[in-house]
N, CA, C and O atoms as a Tripos MOL2 file, in Angstrom:
@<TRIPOS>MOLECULE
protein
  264   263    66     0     0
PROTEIN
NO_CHARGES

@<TRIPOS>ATOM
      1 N          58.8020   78.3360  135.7920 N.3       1 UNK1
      2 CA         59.8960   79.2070  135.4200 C.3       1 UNK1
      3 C          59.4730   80.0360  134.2050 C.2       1 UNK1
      4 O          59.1020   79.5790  133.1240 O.2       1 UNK1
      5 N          59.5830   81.2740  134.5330 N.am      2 UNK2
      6 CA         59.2380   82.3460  133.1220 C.3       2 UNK2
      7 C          60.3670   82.3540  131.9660 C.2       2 UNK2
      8 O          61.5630   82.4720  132.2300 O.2       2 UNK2
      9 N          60.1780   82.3030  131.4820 N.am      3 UNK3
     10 CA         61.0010   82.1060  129.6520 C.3       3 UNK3
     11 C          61.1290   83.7860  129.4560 C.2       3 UNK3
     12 O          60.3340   84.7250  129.4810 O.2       3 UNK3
     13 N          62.6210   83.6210  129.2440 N.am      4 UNK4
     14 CA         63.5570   85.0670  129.1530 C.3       4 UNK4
     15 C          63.2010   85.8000  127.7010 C.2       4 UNK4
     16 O          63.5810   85.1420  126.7320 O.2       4 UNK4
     17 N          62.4560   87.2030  127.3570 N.am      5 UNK5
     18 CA         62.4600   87.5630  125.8980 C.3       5 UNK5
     19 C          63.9900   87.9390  125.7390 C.2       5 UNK5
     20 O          64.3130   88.8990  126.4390 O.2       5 UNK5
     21 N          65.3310   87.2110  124.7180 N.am      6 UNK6
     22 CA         66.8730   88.5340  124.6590 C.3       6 UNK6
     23 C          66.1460   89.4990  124.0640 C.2       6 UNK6
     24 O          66.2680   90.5580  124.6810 O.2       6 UNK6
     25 N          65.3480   89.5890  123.0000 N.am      7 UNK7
     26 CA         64.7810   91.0080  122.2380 C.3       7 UNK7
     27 C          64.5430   91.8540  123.8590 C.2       7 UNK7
     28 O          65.3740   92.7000  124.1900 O.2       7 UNK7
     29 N          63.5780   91.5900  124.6080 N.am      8 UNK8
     30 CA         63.2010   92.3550  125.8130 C.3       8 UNK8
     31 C          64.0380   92.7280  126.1070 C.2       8 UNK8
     32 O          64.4120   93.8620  125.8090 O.2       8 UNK8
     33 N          64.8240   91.7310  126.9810 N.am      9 UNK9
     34 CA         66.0270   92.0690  128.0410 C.3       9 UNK9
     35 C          66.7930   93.5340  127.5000 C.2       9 UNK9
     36 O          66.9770   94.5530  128.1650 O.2       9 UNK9
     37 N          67.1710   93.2700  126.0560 N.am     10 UNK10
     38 CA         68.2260   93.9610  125.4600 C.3      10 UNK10
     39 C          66.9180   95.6890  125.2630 C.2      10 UNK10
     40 O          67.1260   96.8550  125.6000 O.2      10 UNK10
     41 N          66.2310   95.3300  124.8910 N.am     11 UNK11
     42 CA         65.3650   97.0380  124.9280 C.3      11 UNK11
     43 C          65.5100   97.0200  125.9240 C.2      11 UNK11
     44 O          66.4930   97.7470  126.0680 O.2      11 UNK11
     45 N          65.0300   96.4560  127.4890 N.am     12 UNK12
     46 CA         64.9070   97.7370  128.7720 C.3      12 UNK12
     47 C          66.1970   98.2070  128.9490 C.2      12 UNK12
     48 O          66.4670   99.4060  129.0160 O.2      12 UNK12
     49 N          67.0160   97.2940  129.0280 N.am     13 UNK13
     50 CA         68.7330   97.7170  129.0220 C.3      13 UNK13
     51 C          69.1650   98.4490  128.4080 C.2      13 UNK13
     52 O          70.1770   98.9540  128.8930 O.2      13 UNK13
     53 N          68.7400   98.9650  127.0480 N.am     14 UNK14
     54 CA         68.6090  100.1580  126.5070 C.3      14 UNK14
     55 C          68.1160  101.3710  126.9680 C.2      14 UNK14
     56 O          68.6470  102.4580  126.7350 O.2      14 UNK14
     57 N          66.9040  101.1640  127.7490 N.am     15 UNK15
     58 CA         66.0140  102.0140  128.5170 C.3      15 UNK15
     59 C          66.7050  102.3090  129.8320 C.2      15 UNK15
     60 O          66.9170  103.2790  130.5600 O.2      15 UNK15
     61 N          66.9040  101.2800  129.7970 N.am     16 UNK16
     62 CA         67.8770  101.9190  131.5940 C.3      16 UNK16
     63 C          68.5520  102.9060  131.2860 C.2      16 UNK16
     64 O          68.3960  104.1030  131.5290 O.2      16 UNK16
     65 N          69.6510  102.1130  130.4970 N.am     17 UNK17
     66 CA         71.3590  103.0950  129.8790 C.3      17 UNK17
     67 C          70.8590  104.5330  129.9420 C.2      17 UNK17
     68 O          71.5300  105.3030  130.6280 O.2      17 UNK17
     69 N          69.7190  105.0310  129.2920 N.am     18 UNK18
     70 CA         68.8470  106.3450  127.9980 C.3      18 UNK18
     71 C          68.8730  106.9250  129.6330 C.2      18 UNK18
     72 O          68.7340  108.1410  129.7650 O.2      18 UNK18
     73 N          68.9870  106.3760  130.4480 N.am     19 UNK19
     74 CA         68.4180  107.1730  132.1110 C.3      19 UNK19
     75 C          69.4590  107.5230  132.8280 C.2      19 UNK19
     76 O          69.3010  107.8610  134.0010 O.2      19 UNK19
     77 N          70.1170  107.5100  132.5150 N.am     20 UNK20
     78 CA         71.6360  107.1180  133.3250 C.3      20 UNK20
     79 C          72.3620  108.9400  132.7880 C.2      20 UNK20
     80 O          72.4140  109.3790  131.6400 O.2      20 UNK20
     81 N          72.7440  109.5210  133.8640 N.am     21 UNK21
     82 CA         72.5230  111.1720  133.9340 C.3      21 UNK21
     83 C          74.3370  110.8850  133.6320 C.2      21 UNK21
     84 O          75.0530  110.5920  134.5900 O.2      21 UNK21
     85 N          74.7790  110.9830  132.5580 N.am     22 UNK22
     86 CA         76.6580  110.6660  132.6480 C.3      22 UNK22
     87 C          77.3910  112.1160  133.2750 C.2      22 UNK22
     88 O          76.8600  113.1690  132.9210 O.2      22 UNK22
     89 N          78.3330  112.1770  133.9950 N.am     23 UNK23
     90 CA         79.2580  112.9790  133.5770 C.3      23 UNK23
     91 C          79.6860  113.6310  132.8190 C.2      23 UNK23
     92 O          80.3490  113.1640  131.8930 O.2      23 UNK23
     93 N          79.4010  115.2270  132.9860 N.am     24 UNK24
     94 CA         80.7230  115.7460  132.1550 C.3      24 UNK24
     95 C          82.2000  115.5210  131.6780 C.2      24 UNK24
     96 O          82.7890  114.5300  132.1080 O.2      24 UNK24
     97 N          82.9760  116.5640  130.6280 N.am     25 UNK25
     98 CA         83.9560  115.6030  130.7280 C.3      25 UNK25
     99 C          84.8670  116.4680  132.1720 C.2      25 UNK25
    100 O          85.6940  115.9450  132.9190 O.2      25 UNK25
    101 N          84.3580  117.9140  132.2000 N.am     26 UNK26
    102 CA         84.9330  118.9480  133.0890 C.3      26 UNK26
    103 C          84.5280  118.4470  134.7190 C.2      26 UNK26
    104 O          85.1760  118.8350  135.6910 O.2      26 UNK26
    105 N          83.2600  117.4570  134.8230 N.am     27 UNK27
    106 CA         83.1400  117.0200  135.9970 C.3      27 UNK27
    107 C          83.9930  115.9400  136.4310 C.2      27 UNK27
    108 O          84.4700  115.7400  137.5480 O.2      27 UNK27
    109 N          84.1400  115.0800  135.0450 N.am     28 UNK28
    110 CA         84.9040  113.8660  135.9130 C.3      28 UNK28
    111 C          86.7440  114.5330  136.0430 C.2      28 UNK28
    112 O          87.4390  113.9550  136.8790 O.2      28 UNK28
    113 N          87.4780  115.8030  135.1410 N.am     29 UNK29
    114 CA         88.5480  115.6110  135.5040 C.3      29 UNK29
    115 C          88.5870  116.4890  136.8630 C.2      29 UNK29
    116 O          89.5810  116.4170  137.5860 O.2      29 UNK29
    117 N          87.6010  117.2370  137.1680 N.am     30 UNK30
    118 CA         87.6200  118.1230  138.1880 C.3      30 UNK30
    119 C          87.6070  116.9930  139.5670 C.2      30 UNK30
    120 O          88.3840  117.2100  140.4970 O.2      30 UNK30
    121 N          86.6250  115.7340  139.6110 N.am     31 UNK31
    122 CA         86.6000  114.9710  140.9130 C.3      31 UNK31
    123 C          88.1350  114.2810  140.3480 C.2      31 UNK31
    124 O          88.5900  113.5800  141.2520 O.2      31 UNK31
    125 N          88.7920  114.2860  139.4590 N.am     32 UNK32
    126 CA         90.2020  112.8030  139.4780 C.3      32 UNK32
    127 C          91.2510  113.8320  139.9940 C.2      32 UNK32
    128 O          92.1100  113.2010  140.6090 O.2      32 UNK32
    129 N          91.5590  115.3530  139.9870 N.am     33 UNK33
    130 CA         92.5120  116.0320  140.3740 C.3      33 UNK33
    131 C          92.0560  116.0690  141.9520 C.2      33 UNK33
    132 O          93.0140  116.0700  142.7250 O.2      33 UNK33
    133 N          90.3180  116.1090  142.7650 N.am     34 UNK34
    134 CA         90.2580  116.5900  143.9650 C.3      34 UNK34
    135 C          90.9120  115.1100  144.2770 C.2      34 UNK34
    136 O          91.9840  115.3390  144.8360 O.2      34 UNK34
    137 N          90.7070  113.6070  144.1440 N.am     35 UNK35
    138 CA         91.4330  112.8060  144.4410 C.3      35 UNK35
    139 C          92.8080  112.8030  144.4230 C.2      35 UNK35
    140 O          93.5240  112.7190  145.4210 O.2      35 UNK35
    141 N          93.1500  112.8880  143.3520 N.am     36 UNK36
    142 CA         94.6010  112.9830  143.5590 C.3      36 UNK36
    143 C          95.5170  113.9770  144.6800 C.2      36 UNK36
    144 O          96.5600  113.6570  145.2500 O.2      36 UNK36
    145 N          94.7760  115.2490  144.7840 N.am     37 UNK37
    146 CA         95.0000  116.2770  145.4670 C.3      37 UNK37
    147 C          94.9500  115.6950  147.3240 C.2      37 UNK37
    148 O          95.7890  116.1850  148.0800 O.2      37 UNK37
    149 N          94.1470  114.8890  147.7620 N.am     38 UNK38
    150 CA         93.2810  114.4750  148.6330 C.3      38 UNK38
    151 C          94.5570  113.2120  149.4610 C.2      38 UNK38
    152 O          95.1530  113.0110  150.5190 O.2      38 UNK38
    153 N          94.3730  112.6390  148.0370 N.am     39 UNK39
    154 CA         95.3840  110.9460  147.9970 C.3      39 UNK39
    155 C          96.8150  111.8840  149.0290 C.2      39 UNK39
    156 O          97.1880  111.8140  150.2000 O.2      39 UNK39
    157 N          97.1200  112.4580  148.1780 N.am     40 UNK40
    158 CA         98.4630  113.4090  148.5460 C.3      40 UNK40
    159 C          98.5380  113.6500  149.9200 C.2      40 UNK40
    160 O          99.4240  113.2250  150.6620 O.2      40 UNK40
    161 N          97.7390  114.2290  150.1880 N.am     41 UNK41
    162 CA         97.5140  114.7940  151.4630 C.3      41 UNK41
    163 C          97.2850  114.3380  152.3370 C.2      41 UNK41
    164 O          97.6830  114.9050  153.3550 O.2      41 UNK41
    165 N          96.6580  113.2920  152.4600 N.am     42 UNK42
    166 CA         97.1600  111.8830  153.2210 C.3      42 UNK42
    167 C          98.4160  111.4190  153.3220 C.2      42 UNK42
    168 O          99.2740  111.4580  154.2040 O.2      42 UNK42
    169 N          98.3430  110.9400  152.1620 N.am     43 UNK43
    170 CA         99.9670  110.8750  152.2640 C.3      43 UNK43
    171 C         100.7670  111.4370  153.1070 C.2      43 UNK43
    172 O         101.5150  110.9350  153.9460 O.2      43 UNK43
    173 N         100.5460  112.6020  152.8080 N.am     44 UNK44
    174 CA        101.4720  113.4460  153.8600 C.3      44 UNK44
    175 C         101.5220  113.5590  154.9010 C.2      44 UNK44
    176 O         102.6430  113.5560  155.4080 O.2      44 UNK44
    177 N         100.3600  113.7140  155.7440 N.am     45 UNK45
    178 CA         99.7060  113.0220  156.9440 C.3      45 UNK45
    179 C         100.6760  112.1560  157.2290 C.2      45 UNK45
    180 O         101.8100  112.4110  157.6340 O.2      45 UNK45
    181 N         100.2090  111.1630  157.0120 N.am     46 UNK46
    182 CA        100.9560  110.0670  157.8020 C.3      46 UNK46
    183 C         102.0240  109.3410  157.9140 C.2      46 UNK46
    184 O         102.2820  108.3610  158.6140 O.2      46 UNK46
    185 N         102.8720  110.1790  156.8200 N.am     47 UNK47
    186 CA        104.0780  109.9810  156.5840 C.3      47 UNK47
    187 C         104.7980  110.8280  157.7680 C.2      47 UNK47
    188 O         105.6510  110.2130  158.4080 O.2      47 UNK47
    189 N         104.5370  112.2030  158.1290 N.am     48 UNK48
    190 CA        104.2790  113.1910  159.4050 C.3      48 UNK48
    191 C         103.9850  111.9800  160.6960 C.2      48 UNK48
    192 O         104.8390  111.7120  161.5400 O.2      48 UNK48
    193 N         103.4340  111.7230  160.6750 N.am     49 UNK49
    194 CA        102.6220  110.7500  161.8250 C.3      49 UNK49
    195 C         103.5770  109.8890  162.0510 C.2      49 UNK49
    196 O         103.9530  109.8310  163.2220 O.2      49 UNK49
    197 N         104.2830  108.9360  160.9990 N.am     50 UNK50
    198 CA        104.8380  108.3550  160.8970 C.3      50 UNK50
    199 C         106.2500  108.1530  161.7700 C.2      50 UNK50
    200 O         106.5740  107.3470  162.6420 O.2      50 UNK50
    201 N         107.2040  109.7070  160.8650 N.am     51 UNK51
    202 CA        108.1040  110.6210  161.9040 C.3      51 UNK51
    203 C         107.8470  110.4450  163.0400 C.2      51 UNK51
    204 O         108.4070  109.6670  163.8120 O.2      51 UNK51
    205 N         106.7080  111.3680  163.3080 N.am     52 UNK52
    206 CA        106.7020  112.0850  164.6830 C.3      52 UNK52
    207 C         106.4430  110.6260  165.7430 C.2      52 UNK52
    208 O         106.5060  110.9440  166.9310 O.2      52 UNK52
    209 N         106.1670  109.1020  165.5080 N.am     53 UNK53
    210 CA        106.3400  108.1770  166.5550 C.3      53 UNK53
    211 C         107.1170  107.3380  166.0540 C.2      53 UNK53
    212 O         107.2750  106.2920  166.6840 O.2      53 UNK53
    213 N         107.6620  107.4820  165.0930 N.am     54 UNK54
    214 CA        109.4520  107.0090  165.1430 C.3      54 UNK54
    215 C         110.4690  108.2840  166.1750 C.2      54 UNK54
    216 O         111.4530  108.1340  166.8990 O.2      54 UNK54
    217 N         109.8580  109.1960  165.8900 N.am     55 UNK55
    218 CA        111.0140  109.9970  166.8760 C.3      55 UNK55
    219 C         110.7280  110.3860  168.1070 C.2      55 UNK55
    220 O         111.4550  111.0740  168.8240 O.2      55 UNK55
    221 N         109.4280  109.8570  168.4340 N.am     56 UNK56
    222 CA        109.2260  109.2210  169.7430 C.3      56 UNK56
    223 C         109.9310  108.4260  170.7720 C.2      56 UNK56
    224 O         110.3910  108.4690  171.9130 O.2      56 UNK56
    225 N         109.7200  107.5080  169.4960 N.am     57 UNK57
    226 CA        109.8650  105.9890  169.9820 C.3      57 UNK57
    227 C         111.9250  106.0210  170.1590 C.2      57 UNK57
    228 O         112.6250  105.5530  171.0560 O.2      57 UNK57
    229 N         112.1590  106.4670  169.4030 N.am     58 UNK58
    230 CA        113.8400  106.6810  169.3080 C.3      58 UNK58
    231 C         114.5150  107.3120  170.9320 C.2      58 UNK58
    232 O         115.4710  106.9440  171.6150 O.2      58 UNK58
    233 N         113.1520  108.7690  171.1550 N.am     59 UNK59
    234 CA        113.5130  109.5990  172.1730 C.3      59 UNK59
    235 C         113.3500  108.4330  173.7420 C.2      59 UNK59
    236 O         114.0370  108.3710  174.7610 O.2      59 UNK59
    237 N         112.0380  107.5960  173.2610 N.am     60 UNK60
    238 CA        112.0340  106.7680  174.8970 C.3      60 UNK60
    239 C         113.4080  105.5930  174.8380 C.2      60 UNK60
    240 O         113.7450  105.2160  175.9600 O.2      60 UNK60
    241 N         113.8990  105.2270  174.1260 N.am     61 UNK61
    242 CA        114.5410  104.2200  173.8040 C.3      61 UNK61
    243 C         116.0160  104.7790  174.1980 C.2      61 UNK61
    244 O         116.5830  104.1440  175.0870 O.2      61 UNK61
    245 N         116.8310  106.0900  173.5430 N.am     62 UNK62
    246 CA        117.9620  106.7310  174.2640 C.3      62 UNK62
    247 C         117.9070  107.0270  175.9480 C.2      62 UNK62
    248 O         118.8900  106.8270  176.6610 O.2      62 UNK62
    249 N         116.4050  107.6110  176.5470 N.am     63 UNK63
    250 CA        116.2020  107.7930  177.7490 C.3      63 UNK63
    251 C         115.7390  106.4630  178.6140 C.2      63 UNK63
    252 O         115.6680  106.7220  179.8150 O.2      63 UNK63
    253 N         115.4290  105.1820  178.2960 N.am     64 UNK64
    254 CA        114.9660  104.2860  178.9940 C.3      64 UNK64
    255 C         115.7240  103.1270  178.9570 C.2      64 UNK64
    256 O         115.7650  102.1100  179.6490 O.2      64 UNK64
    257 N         116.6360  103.7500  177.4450 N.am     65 UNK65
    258 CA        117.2440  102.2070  176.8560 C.3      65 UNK65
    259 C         119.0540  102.0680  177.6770 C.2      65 UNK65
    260 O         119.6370  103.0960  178.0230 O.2      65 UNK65
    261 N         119.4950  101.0970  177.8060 N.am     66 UNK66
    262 CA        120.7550  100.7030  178.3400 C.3      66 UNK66
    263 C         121.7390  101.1230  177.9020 C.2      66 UNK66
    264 O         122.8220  100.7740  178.3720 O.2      66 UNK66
@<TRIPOS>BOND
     1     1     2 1
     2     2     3 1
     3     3     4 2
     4     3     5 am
     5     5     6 1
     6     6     7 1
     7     7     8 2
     8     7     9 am
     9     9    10 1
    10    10    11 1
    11    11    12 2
    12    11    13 am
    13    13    14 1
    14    14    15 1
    15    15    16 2
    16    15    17 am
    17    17    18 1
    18    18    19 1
    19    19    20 2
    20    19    21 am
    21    21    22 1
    22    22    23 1
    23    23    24 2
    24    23    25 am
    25    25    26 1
    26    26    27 1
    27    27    28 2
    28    27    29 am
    29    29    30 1
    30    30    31 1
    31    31    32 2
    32    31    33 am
    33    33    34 1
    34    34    35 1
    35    35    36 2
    36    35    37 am
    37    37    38 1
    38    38    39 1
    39    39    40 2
    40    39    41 am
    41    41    42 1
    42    42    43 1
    43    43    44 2
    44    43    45 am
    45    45    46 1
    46    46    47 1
    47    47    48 2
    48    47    49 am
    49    49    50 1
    50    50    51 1
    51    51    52 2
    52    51    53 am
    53    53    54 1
    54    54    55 1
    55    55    56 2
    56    55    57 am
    57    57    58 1
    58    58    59 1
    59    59    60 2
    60    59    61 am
    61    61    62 1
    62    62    63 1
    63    63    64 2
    64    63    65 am
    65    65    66 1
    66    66    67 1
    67    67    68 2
    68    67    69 am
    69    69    70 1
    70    70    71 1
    71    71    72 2
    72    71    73 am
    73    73    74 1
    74    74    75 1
    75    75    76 2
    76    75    77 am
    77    77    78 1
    78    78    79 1
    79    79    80 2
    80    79    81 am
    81    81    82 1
    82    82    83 1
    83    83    84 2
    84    83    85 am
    85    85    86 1
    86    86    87 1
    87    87    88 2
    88    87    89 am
    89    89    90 1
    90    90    91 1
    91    91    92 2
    92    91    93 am
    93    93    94 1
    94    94    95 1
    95    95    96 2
    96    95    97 am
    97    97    98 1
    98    98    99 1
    99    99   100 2
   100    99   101 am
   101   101   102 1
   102   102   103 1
   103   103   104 2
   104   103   105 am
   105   105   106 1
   106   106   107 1
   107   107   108 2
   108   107   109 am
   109   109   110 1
   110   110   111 1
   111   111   112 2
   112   111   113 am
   113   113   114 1
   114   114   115 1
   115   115   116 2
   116   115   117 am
   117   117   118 1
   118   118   119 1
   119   119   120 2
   120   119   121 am
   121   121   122 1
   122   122   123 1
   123   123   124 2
   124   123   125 am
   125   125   126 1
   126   126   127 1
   127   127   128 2
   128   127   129 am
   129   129   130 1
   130   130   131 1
   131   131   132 2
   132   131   133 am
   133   133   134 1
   134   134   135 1
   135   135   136 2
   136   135   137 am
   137   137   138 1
   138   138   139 1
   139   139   140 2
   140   139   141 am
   141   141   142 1
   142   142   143 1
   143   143   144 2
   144   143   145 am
   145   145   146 1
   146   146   147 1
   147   147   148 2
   148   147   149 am
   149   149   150 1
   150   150   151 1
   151   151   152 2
   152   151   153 am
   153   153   154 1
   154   154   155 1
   155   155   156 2
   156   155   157 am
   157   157   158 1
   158   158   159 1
   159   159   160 2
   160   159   161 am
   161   161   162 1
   162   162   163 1
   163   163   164 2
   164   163   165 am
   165   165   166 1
   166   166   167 1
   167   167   168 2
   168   167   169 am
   169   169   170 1
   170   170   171 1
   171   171   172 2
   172   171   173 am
   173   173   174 1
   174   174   175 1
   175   175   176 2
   176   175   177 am
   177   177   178 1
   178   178   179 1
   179   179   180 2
   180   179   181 am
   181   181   182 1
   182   182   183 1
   183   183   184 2
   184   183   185 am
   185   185   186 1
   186   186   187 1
   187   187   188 2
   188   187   189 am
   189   189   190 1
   190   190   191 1
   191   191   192 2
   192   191   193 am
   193   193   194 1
   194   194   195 1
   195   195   196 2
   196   195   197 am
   197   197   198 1
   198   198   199 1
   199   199   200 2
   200   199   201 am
   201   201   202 1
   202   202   203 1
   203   203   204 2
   204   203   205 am
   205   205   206 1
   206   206   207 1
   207   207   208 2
   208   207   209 am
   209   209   210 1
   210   210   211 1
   211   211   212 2
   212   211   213 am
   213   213   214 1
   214   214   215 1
   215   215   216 2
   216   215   217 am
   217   217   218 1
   218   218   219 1
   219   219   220 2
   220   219   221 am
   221   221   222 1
   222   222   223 1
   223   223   224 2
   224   223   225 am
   225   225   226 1
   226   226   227 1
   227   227   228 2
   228   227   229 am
   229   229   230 1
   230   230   231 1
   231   231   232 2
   232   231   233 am
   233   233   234 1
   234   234   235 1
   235   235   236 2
   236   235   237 am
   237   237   238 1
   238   238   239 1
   239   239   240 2
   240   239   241 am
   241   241   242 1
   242   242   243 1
   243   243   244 2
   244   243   245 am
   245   245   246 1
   246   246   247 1
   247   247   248 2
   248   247   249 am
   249   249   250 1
   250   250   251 1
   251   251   252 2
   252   251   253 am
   253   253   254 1
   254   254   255 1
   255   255   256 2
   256   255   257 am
   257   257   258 1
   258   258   259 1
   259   259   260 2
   260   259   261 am
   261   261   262 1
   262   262   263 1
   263   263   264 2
@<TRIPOS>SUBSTRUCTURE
     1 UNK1         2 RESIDUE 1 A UNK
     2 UNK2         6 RESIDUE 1 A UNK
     3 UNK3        10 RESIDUE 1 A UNK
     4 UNK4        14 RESIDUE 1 A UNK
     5 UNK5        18 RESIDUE 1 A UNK
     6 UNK6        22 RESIDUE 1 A UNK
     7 UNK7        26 RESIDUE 1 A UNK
     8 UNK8        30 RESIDUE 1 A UNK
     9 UNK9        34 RESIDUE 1 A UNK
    10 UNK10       38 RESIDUE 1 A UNK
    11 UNK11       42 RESIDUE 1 A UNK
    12 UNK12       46 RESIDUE 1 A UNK
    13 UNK13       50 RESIDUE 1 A UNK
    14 UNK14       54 RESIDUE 1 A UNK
    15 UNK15       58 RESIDUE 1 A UNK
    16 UNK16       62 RESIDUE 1 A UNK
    17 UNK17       66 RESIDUE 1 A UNK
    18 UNK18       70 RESIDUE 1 A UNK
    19 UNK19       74 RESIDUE 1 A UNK
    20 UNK20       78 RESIDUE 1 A UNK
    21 UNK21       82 RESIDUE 1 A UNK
    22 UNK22       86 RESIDUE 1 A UNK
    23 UNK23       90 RESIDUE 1 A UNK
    24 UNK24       94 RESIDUE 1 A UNK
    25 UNK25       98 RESIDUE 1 A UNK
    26 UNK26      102 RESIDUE 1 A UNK
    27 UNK27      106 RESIDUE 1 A UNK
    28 UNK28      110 RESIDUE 1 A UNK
    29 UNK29      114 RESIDUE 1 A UNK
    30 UNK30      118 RESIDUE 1 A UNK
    31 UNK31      122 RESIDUE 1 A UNK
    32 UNK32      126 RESIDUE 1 A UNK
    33 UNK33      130 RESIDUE 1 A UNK
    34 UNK34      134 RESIDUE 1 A UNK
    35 UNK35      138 RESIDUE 1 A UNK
    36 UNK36      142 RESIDUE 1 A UNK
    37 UNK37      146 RESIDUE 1 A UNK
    38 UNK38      150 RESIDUE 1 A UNK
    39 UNK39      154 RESIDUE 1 A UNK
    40 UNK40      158 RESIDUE 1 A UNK
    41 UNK41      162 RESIDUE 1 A UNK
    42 UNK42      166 RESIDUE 1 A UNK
    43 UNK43      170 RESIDUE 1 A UNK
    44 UNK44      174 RESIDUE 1 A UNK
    45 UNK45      178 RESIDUE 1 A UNK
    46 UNK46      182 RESIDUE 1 A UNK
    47 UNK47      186 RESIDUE 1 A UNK
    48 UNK48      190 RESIDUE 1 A UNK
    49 UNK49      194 RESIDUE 1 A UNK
    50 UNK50      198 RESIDUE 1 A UNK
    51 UNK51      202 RESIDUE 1 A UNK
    52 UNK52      206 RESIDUE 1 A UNK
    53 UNK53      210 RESIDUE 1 A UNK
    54 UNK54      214 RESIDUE 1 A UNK
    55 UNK55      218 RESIDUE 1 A UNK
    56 UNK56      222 RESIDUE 1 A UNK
    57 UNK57      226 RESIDUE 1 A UNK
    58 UNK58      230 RESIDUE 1 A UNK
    59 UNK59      234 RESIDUE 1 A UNK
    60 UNK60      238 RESIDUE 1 A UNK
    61 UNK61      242 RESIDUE 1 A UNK
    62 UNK62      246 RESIDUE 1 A UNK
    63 UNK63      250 RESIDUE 1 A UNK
    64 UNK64      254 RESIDUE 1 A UNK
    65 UNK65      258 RESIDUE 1 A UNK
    66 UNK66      262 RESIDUE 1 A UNK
């Protein structure tokens, strides 16, 4: 079993982090509004979807139902 340096560990982990390309701050609110925008719109979707085979289901049920 190899014996852990923390001095090591903690420099490459430093070295990694130094590599790591971050976000803007204009990039990350620009992708949290296309989500939100996106989320929505789904939403809406299938809330639509939703309707339209509830009022399906209503229309076979007056015509089939007793």
């Amino acid at each position: 079993m190899a014996t852990v340096n923390p001095f090591k560990f903690v420099q490459e982990t430093r070295a990694e982090i130094a590599k790591v390309v971050w976000p803007t701050r204009r990039e990350v609110l620009l992708t949290t509004v296309m989500v939100f925008i996106l989320a929505a719109i789904t939403a809406v979707f299938f809330s639509l979807v939703d309707i339209a085979i509830k009022s399906g289901l209503q229309a076979m049920l007056t015509v089939f139902g007793s």
